[in-house]
C-alpha positions as CSV (number, residue, x, y, z in Angstrom):
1,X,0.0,0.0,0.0
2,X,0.8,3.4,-0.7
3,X,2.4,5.8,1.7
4,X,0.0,8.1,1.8
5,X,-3.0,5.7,1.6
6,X,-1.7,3.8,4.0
7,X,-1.0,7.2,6.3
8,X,-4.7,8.3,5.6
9,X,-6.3,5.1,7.1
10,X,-3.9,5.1,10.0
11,X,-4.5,8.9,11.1
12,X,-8.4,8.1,10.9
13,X,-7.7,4.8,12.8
14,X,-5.9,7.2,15.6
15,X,-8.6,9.8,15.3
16,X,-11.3,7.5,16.2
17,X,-9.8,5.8,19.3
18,X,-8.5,9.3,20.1
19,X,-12.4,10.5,20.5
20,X,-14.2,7.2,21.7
21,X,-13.3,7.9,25.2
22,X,-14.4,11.7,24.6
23,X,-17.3,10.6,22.9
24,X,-18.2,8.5,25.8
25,X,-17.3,11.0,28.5
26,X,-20.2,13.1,26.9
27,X,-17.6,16.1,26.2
28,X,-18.5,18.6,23.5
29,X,-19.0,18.1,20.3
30,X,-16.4,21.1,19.3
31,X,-13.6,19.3,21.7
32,X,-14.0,16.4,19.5
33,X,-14.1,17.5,16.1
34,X,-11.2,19.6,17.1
35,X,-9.2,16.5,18.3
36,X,-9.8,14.2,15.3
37,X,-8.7,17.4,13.1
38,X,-5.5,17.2,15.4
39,X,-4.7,13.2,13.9
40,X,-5.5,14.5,10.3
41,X,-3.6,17.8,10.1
42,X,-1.0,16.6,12.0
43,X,-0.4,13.2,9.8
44,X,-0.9,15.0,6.9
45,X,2.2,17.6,8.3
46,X,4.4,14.8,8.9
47,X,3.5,13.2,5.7
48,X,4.8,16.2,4.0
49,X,7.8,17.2,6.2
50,X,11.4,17.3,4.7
51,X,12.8,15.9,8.4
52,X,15.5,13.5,7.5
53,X,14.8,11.3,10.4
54,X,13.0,7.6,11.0
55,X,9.4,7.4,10.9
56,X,9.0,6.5,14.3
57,X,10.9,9.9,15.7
58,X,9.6,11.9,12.6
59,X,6.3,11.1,14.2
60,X,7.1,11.7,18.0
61,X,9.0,15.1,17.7
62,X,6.6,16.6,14.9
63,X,3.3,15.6,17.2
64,X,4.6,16.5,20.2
65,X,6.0,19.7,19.1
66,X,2.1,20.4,17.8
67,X,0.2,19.0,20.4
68,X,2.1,22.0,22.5
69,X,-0.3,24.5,22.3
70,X,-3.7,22.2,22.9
71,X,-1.7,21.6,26.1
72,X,-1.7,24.7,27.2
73,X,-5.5,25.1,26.8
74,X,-6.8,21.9,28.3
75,X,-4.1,22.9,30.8
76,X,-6.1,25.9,31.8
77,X,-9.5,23.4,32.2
78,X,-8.3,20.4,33.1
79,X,-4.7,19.6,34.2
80,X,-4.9,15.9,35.1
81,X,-5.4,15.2,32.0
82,X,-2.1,16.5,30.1
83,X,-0.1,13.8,30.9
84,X,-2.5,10.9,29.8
85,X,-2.8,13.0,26.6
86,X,0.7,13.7,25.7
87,X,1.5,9.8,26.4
88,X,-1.1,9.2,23.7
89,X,-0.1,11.7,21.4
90,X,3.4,10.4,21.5
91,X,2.5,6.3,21.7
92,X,0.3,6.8,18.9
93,X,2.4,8.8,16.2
94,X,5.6,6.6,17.2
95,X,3.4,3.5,16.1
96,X,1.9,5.4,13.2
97,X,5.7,6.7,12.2
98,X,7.0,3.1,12.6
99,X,4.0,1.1,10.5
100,X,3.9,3.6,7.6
101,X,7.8,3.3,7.6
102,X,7.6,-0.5,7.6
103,X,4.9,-1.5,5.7
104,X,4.1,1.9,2.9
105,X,5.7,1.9,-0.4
């Protein structure tokens, strides 16, 4: 499969277990269309980044450097939940750098 294609169904993959806990937890509806937009953007910014660097780390700098600033605003509301959510972030596009870099062509 494709790079790209292969990307594409992996950041929707993320994106959906990324909001079935939030979907779940009955939080708004803007909180979790703004969180699935996170997986897309952010795999499509990878995707197209000049980093020479292995998927895996491409993945894990590039989405933690972005999730950043979302950080700082669930910070404000909610600050046990940075942690869990940076571990995610960071688990997640490790696995998605790693697969894509293993198995795309």
């Amino acid at each position: 499969m494709k790079k790209l294609h292969l990307g594409i169904l992996l950041w929707i993959g993320a994106g959906i277990l990324d909001i079935i806990p939030m979907i779940i937890l009955n939080l708004p509806w803007v909180a979790i269309i703004s969180s699935f937009l996170f997986w897309i953007i952010t795999g499509f910014i990878i995707w197209t980044s000049a980093l020479k660097m292995k998927g895996i780390w491409k993945g894990v700098i590039i989405a933690g450097l972005l999730i950043l600033p979302l950080l700082v605003i669930i910070w404000r509301n909610d600050q046990d939940e940075l942690i869990p959510i940076f571990i995610m972030t960071i688990i997640l596009w490790g696995l998605i750098g790693f697969l894509i870099s293993k198995y795309g062509k």
